[in-house]
C-alpha positions as a printed Julia matrix, in Angstrom:
340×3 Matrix{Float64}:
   8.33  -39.85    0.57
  10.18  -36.6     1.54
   9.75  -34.07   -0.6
  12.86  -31.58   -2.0
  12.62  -28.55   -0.04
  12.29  -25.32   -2.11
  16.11  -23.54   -2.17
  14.86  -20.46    0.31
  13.73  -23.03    2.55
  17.11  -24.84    2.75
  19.15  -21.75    2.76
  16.76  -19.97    6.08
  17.49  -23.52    7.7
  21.2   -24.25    7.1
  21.72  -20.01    8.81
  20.03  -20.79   11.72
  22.45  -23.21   13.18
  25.25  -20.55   12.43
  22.92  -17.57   13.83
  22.9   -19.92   17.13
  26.51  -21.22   17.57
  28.11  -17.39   16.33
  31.03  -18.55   18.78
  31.49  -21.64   16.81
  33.89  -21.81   13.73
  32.15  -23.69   11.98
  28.41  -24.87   12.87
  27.67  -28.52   12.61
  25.96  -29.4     9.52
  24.46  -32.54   10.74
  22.16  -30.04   12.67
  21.01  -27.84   10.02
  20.59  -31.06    7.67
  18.47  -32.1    10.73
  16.03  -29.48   10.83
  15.56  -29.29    7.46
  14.41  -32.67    7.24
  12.59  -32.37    9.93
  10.85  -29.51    8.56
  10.52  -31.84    4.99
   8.35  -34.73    6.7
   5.91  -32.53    8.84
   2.37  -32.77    6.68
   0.81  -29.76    5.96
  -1.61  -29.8     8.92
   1.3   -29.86   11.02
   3.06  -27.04    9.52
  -0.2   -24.81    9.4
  -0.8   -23.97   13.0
   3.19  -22.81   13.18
   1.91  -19.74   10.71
   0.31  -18.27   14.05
   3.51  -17.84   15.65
   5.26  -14.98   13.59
   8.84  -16.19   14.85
   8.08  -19.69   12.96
   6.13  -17.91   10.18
   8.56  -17.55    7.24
  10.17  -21.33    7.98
   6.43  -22.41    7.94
   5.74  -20.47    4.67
   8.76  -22.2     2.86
   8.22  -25.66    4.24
   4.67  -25.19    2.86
   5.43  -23.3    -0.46
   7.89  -26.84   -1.13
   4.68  -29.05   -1.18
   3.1   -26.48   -3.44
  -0.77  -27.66   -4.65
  -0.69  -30.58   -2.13
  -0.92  -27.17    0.92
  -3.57  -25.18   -0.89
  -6.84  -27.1     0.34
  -5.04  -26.64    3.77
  -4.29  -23.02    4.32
  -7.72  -21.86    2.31
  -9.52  -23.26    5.21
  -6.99  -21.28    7.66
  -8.34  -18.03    5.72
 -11.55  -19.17    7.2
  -9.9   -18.77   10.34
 -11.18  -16.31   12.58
  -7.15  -15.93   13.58
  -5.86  -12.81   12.23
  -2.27  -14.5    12.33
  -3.11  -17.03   10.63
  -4.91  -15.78    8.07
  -1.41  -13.86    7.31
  -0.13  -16.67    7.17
  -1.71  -18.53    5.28
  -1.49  -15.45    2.59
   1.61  -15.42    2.59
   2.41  -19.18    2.32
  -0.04  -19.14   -0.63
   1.49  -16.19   -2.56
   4.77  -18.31   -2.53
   3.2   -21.27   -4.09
   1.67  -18.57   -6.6
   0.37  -20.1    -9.82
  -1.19  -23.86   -8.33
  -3.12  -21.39   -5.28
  -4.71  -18.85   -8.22
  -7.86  -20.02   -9.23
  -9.01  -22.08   -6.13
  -8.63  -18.37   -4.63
 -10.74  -17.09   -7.02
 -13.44  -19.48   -6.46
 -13.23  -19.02   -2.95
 -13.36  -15.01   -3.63
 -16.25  -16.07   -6.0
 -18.14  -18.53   -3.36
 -17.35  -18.56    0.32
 -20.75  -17.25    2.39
 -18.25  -14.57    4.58
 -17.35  -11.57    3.39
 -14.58  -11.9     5.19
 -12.77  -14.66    3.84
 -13.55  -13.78    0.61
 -11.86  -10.71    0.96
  -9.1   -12.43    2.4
  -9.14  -14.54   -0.97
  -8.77  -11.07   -3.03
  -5.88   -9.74   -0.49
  -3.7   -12.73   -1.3
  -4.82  -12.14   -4.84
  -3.88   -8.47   -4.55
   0.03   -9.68   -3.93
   0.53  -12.19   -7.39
  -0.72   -9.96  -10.39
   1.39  -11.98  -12.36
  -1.08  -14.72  -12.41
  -4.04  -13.01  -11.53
  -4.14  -11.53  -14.96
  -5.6   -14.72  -16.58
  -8.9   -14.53  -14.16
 -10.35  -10.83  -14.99
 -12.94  -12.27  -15.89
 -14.03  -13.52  -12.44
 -12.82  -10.48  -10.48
 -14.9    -8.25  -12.57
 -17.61  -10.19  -11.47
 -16.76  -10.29   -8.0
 -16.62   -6.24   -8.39
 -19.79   -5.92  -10.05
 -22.29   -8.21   -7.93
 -20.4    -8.88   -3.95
 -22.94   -7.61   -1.55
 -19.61   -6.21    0.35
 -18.17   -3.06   -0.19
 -15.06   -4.47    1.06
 -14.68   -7.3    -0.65
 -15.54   -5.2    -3.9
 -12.93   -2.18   -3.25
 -10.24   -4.86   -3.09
 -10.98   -6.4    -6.37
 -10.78   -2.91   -7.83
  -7.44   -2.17   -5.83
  -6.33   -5.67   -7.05
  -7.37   -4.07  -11.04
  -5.41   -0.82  -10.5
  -2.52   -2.82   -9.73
  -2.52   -5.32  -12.68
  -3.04   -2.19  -15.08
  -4.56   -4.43  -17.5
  -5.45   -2.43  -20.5
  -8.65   -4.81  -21.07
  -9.71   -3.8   -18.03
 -10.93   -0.27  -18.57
 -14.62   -1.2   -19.69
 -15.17   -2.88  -16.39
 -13.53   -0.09  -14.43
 -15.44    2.75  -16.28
 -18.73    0.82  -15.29
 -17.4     1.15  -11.53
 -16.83    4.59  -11.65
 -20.64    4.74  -11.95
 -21.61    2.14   -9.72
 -24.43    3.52   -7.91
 -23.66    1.21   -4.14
 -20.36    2.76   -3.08
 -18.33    5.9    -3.63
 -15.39    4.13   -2.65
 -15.47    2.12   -5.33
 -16.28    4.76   -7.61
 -13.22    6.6    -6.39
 -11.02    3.56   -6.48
 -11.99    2.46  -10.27
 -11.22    6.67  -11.04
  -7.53    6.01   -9.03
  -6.89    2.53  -11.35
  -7.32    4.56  -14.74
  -5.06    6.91  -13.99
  -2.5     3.53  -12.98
  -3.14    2.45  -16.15
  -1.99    6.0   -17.87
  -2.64    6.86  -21.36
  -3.3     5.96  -24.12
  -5.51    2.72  -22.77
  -7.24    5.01  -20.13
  -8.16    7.53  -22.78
 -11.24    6.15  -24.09
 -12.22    6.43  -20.35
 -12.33   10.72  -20.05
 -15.85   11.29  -20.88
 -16.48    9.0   -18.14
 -14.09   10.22  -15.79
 -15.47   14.36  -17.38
 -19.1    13.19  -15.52
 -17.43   12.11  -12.29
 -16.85   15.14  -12.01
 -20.11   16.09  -10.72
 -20.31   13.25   -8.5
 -22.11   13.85   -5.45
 -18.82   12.47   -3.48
 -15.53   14.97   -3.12
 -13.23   11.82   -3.02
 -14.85   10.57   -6.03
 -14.16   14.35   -8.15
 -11.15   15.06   -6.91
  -9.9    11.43   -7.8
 -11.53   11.65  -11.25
  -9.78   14.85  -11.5
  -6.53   14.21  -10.42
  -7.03   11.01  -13.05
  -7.97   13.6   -16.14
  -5.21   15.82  -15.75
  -3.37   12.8   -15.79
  -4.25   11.8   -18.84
  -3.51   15.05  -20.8
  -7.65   16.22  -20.9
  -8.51   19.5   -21.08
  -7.06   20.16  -17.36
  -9.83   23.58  -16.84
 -13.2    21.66  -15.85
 -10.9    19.87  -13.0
  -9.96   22.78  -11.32
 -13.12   23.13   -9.16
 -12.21   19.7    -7.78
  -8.45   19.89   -7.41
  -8.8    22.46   -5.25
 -11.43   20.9    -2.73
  -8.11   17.85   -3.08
  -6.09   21.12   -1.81
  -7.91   21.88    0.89
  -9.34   18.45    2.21
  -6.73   16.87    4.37
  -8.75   13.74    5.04
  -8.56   12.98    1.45
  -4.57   12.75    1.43
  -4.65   14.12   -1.55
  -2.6    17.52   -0.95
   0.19   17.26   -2.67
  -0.96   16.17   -5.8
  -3.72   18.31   -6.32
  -1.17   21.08   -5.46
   1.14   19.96   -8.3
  -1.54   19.47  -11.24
  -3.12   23.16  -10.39
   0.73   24.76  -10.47
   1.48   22.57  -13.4
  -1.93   24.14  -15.11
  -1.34   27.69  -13.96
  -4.59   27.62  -12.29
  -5.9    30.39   -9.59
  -5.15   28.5    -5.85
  -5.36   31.49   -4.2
  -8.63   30.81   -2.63
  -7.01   27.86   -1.24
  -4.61   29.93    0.98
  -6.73   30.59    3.67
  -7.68   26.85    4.58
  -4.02   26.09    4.24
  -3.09   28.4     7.11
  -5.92   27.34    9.18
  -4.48   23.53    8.88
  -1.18   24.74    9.71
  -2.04   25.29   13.12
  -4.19   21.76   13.25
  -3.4    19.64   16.32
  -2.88   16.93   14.2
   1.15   16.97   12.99
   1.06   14.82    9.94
  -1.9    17.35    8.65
   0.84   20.05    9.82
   3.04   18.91    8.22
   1.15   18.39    4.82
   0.26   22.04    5.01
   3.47   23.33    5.49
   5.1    21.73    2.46
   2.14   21.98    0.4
   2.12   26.09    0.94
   6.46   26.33    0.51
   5.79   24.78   -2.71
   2.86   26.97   -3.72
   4.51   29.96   -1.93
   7.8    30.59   -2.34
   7.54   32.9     0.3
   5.33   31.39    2.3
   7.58   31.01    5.68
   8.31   35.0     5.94
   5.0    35.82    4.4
   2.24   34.11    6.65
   2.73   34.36   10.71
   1.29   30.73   11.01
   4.12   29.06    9.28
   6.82   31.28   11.23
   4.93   29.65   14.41
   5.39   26.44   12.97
   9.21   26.74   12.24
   9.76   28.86   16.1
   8.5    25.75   17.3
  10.49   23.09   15.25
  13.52   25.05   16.44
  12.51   25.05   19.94
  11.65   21.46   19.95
  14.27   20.42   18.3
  16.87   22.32   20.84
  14.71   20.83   23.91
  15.87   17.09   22.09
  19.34   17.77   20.83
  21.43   20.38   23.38
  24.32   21.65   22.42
  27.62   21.12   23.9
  27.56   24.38   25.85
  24.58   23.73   27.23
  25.34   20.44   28.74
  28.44   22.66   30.34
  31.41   21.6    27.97
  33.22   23.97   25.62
  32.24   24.02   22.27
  35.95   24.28   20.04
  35.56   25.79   16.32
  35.38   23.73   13.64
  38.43   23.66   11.29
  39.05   21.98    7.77
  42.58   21.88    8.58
  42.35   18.43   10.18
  44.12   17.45   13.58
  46.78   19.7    14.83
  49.9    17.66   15.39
């Protein structure tokens, strides 16, 4: 028997016809009716290989979310795929059949022998917090005892997201987990999601991270305390190794916590310069809005910054020429309107 098709489904399929007879009036509906049912009777092992092809993805995903449970079995094995298409796929046709794909995800998260499609499990995960709420349980053990990093950073990522107050106790416990900085710096990143007052009981916690013997892991904890209304002094040290760390991408907050403390940056300054001259533009860029904002100033007072500006200008005249320069006349503007 055919099954309904979900209202997304039908609506993607009765536009297409219209999309591809634009000249038309009116499309026939006979045709869109067509494909949709054709779309309706095609099993789920039929429908599956179609998530490769990202033109056919989204009908796929639809035709697929209609059958709801009945797919699941189906498209975890394609997360087993070693098809990076189809792995999307398949993540996103489970998110849209949400609730009925939740805990055989888990398990699979829980279970599967590669790290790899378990962490493919907790990325689909990561994208319905709505009913991954009712398995912390699980994920906390997933984050406590995976032997991959990986796999354990995205349970934690999927935690900061869900800002679960109950899950504070697990996530101080990973902010001293002795395998991987990243996860300590991650669990540090998902208190501060979670905000005060459920994160409070976490500050003495987050207070000893801040002698961590990883700078992502401080400054995070930092940024995380300040946060949460703690005595902002003891981060200092840390925010400013945020300030003057580009690779952390960190910048711009740590700048905004030490202004909003009326803490000392100056030592700061000179590493800022330096970066303003880095070959790297994005880490240009950083600098030069991160120094405006501590500096007022900063574009008349430092010769780097009136470097970086000449050569904005310059670059932007080389892409944009003005009218004169392209040999026309260039008439004054008025506010008068046309003349008549």
């Amino acid at each position: 028997m055919v099954r309904p098709l979900c209202p997304a489904l039908l609506c993607l399929l009765t536009i297409l016809p219209i999309c591809a007879h634009a000249a038309q009036e009116t499309p026939p509906a006979s045709g869109a009716q067509a494909l949709a049912n054709a779309y309706a009777s095609r099993s789920v092992a039929q429908l599956i290989p179609d998530l490769k092809n990202p033109d056919q993805r989204r009908m796929a995903v639809l035709a697929l979310a209609s059958k709801g449970a009945e797919a699941v079995p189906g498209l975890l094995d394609a997360l087993r795929s070693p098809d990076r298409n189809l792995r999307q796929g398949a993540t996103e046709a489970l998110r849209e059949i949400g609730a009925p794909s939740v805990q055989p995800l888990v398990i699979t998260a829980q279970t599967d022998s590669e790290a790899y499609v378990r962490w493919s499990a907790v990325n689909t995960l990561e994208g319905m917090s709505a009913f991954a709420r009712d398995f912390l349980g699980p994920l906390g053990e997933i984050a406590r005892n995976d032997k991959d990093q990986g796999v354990r950073v995205k349970v934690v990522l999927v935690l900061s997201k869900l800002k679960d107050p109950s899950s504070v106790p697990l996530l101080q416990e990973l902010l001293k987990d002795p395998a991987s900085p990243f996860v300590r710096a991650r669990a540090a990143e998902a208190l501060q999601n979670i905000g005060k007052p459920a994160a409070t009981p976490a500050i003495p916690t987050l207070q000893d991270a801040l002698k961590d013997t990883d700078k992502r892991v401080r400054v995070q904890s930092a940024l995380t305390l300040v946060a949460l209304e703690a005595d902002g002094q003891p981060a200092v040290p840390a925010l400013l190794e945020g300030l003057t760390d580009p690779a952390l991408k960190l910048q711009p907050e740590a700048a905004r916590w030490l202004k909003k403390l009326n803490a000392d940056f100056t030592s700061a300054i000179p590493a800022l310069r330096k970066q303003v001259d880095s070959p790297n533009r994005s880490e240009r860029m950083e600098a030069v809005m991160v120094l405006q904002d501590l500096v007022p100033d900063a574009g008349d007072r430092y010769p780097e910054m009136q470097r970086f500006w000449r050569e904005m200008r310059q670059q932007h005249a080389a892409s944009d020429p003005s009218p004169l320069q392209a040999g026309e006349s260039k008439q004054p503007a008025s506010d008068k309107g046309p003349a008549k």
